[in-house]
C-alpha positions in Angstrom: -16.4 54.8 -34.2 -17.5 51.4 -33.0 -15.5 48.5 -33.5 -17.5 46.8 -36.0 -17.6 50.3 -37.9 -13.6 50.1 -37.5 -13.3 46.4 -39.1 -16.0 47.6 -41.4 -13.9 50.2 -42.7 -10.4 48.0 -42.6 -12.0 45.8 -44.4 -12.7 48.3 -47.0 -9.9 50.1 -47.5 -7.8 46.6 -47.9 -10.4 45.7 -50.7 -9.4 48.8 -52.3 -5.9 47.7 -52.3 -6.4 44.4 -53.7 -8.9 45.7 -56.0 -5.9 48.2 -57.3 -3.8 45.0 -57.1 -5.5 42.7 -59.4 -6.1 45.8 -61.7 -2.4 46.4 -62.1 -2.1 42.9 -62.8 -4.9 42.7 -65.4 -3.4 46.0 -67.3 0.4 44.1 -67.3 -1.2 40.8 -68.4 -3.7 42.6 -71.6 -0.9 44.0 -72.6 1.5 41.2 -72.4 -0.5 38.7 -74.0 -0.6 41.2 -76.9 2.8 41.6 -77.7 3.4 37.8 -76.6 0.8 36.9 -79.6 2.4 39.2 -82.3 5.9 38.5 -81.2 5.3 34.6 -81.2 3.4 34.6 -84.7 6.5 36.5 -86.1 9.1 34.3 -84.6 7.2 31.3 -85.2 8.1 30.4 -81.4 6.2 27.5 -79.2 7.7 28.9 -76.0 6.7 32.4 -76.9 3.0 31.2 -78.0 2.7 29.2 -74.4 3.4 32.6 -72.6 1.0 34.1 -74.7 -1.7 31.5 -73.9 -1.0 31.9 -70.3 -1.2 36.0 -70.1 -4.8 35.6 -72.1 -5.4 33.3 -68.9 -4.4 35.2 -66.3 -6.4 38.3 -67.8 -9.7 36.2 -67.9 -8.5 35.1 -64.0 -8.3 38.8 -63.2 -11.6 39.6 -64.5 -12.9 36.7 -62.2 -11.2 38.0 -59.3 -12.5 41.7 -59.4 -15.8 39.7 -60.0 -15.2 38.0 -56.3 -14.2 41.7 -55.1 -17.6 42.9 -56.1 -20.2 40.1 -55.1 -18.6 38.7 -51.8 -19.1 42.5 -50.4 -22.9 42.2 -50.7 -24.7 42.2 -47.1 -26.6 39.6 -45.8 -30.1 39.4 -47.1 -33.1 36.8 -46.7 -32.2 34.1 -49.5 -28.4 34.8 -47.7 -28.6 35.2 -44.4 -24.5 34.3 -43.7 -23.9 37.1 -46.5 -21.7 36.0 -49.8 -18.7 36.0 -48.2 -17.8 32.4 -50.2 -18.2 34.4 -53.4 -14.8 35.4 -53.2 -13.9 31.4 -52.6 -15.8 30.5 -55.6 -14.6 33.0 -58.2 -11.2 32.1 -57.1 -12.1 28.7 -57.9 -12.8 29.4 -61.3 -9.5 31.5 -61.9 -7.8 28.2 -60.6 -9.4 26.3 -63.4 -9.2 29.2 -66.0 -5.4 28.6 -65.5 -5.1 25.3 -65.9 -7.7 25.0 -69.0 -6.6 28.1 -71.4 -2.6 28.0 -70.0 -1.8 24.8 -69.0 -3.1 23.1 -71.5 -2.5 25.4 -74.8 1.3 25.2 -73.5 1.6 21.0 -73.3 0.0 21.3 -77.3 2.2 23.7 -78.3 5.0 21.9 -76.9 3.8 18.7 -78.5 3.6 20.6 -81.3 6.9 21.8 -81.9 8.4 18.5 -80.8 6.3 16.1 -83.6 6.8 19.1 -86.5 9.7 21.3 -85.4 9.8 25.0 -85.4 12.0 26.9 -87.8 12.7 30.3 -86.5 14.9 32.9 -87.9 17.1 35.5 -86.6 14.8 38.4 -86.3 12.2 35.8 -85.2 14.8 34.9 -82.3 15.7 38.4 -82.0 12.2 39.6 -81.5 11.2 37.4 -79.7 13.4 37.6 -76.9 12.9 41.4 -77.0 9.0 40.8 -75.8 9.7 38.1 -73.3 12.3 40.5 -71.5 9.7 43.3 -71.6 7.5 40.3 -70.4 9.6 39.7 -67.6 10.2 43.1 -66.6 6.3 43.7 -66.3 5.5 41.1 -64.5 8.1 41.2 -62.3 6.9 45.0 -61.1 3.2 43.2 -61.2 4.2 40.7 -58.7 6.5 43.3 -56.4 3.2 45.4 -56.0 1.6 42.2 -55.1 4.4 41.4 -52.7 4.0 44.6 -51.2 0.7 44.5 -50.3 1.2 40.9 -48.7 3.5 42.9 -46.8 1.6 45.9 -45.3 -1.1 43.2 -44.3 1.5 41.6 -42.3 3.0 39.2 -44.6 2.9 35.5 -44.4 -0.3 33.1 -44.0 -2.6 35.3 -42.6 -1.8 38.1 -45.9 -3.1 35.3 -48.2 -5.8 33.9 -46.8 -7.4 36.7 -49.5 -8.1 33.9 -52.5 -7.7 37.2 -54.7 -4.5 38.3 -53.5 -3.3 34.4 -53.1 -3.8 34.0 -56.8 -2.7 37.4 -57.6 1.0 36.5 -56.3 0.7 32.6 -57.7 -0.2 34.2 -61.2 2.5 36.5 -61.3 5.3 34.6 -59.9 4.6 31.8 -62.3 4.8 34.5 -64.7 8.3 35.6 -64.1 9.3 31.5 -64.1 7.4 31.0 -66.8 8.8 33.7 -69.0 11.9 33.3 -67.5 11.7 29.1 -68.7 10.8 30.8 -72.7 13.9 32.8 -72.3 16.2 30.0 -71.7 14.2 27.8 -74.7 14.8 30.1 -76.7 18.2 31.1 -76.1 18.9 27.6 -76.2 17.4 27.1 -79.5 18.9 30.2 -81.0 22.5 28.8 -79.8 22.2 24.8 -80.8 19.2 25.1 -83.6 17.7 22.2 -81.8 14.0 22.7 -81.3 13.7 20.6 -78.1 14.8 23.0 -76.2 12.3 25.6 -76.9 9.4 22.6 -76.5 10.7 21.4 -73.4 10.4 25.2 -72.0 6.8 25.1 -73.4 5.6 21.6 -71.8 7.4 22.6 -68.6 5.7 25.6 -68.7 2.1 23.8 -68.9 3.0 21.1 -65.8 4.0 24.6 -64.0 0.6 25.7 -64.9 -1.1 22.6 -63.5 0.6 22.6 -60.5 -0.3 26.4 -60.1 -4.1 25.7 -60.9 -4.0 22.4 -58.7 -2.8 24.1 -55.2 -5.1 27.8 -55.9 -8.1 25.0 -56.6 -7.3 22.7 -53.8 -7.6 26.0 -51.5 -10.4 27.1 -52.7 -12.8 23.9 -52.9 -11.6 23.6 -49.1 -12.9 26.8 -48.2 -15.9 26.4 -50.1 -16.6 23.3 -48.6 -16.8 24.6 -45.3 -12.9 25.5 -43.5 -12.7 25.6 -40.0 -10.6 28.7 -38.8 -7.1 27.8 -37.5 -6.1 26.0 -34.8 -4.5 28.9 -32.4 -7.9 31.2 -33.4 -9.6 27.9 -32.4 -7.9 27.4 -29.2 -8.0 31.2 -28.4 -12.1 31.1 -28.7 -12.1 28.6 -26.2 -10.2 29.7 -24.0 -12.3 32.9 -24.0 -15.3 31.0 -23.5 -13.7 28.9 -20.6 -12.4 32.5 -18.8 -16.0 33.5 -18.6 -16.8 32.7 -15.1 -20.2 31.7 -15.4 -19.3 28.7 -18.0 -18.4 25.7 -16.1 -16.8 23.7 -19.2 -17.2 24.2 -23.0 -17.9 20.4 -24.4 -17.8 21.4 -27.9 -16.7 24.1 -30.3 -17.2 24.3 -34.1 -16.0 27.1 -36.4 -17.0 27.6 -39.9 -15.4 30.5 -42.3 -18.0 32.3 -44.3 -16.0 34.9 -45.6 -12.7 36.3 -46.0 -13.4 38.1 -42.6 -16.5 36.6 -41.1 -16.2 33.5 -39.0 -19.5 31.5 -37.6 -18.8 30.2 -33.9 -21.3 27.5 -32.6 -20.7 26.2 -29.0 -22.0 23.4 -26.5 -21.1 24.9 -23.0 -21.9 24.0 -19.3 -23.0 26.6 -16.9 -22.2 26.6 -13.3 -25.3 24.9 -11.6 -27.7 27.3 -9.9 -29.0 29.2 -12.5 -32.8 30.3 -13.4 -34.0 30.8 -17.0 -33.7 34.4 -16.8 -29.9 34.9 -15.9 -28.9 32.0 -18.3 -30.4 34.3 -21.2 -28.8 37.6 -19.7 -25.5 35.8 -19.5 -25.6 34.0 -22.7 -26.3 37.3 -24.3 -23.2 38.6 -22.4 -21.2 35.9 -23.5 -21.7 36.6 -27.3 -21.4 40.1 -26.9 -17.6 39.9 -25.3 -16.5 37.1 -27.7 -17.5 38.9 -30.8 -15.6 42.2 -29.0 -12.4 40.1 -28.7 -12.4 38.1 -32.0 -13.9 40.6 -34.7 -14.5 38.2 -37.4 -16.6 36.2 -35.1 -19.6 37.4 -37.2 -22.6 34.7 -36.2 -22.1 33.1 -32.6 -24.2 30.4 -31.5 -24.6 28.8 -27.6 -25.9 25.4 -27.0 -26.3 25.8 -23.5 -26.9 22.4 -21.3 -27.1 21.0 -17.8 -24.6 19.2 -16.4 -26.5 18.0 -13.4 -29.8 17.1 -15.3 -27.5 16.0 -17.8 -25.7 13.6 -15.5 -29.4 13.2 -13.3 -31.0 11.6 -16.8 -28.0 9.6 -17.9 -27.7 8.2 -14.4 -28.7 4.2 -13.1 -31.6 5.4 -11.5 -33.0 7.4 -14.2 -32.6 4.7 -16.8 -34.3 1.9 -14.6 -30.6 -0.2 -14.1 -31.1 -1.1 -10.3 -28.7 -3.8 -8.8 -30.0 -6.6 -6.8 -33.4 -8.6 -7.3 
């Protein structure tokens, strides 16, 4: 099997697990958000209703991101010659603001809420409801350790969430466990001193959580949409390929653009040792492309901008330019 057959594949079967991820998490939030709802109408809780909103949020953010599964596989065709690679960027966008629109905000009015007309719960209100948040918090916590171990078998740390739908996968579902974990102590709280504030303050708290959340998932994502260069050591590691080859005198310039989660466009200007006809620069351009996208694999589209240092330098030169000193 060839190497791009091999990243092919990888690529695959780690979609599979994410895909499996962000179903698990879907299937916890649905039926979450149910029992949130009921348990929140019958306690007549603000905290418990806030949690609601924000598993009916994360649901619809789920459905979003198995949309970005699905479309950002789709090859490369006429109209989309790169591929749709920033589907997956721009689906995740939308989950960031799903989050911020239905949770965030349904949580800061139910905490306004509670805090201008009170909230009068009663014991098996209190009682019940802190029987679903617990199941709540159970749930998602095995939600986000499947997400945590999949961030782990893809080598953990940066590189692991550079997926937008496995990022927001772990975001969602660790400010699930806070968030639930924030309606717990509201509530307790309540239940102990009868003072509503405490169960609002857990509900506004849990909406600026929200908004932070939704700010730093849609901060990544209009970055990479916009057009992300790949990382600095990648960067530097391209280069220094190019500079190894021995037919490349100097690289002047190198750009990098990320298309995908796994497809990286390299443009370079480079100089070629002098000496060179038309034919052998082509042969060894060709080369050149072939062995870079052999060592970095998600070097999908590779561009050279091949110049001439001594024509360059000939051209540019006194002479050339008509500056002569002396009368």
């Amino acid at each position: 099997m060839s190497d791009t057959a091999s990243d092919h594949a990888s690529d695959g079967g780690t979609d599979r697990k994410t895909r499996v991820t962000v179903l698990v998490a879907l299937a916890a939030n649905l039926v979450i958000a149910a029992a949130k709802a009921v348990g929140g109408v019958i306690a007549g809780s603000p905290a418990l209703l806030s949690e609601a909103a924000h598993s009916v949020a994360d649901s619809l953010n789920e459905v979003f991101l198995l949309a970005a599964l699905r479309r950002s596989s789709r090859p490369a065709d006429r109209k989309h010659p790169f591929g749709y690679g920033k589907e997956r960027f721009f689906w995740s966008l939308l989950a960031a603001v799903g989050i911020f629109v239905m949770g965030a905000c349904f949580s800061v009015f139910q905490g306004v809420e509670a805090l201008r007309n009170g909230a009068e719960e009663t014991s098996t209100g209190y009682v019940v409801g802190l029987i679903v948040l617990v199941v709540a918090l159970v749930t998602e916590g095995i939600s986000l350790l499947r997400a945590l171990l999949q961030v782990r078998a893809q080598g953990g740390g940066k590189d692991a969430l550079r997926d937008p739908a496995l990022r927001t996968v772990v975001a969602e579902d660790g400010t699930a466990v806070l968030g639930v974990t924030l309606a717990i102590i509201g509530m307790a709280l309540h239940m102990i001193t009868g003072q509503v504030v405490w169960e609002a303050s857990a509900s506004l708290a849990i909406g600026v959580l929200l908004g932070y959340v939704a700010y730093r998932l849609g901060r990544d994502a209009r970055d990479q949409l916009i057009g992300e260069a790949v990382d600095p050591e990648l960067s530097d590691r391209i280069r220094s390929l190019l500079a190894a080859e021995p037919e490349i005198d100097s690289v002047e310039a190198l750009y990098t653009m990320r298309m995908g989660l796994d497809s990286t466009m390299v443009a370079a200007r480079i100089d070629l040792v002098p000496g060179m006809d038309s034919e052998r620069v082509e042969e060894v351009s060709v080369r050149i492309k072939r062995s870079l996208g052999r060592a970095v694999s998600e070097a999908g589209e590779i561009f050279l901008d091949i110049t001439d240092r001594p024509a360059r330098e000939a051209e540019e030169s006194p002479a050339a330019t008509g500056e002569r000193g002396g009368a």
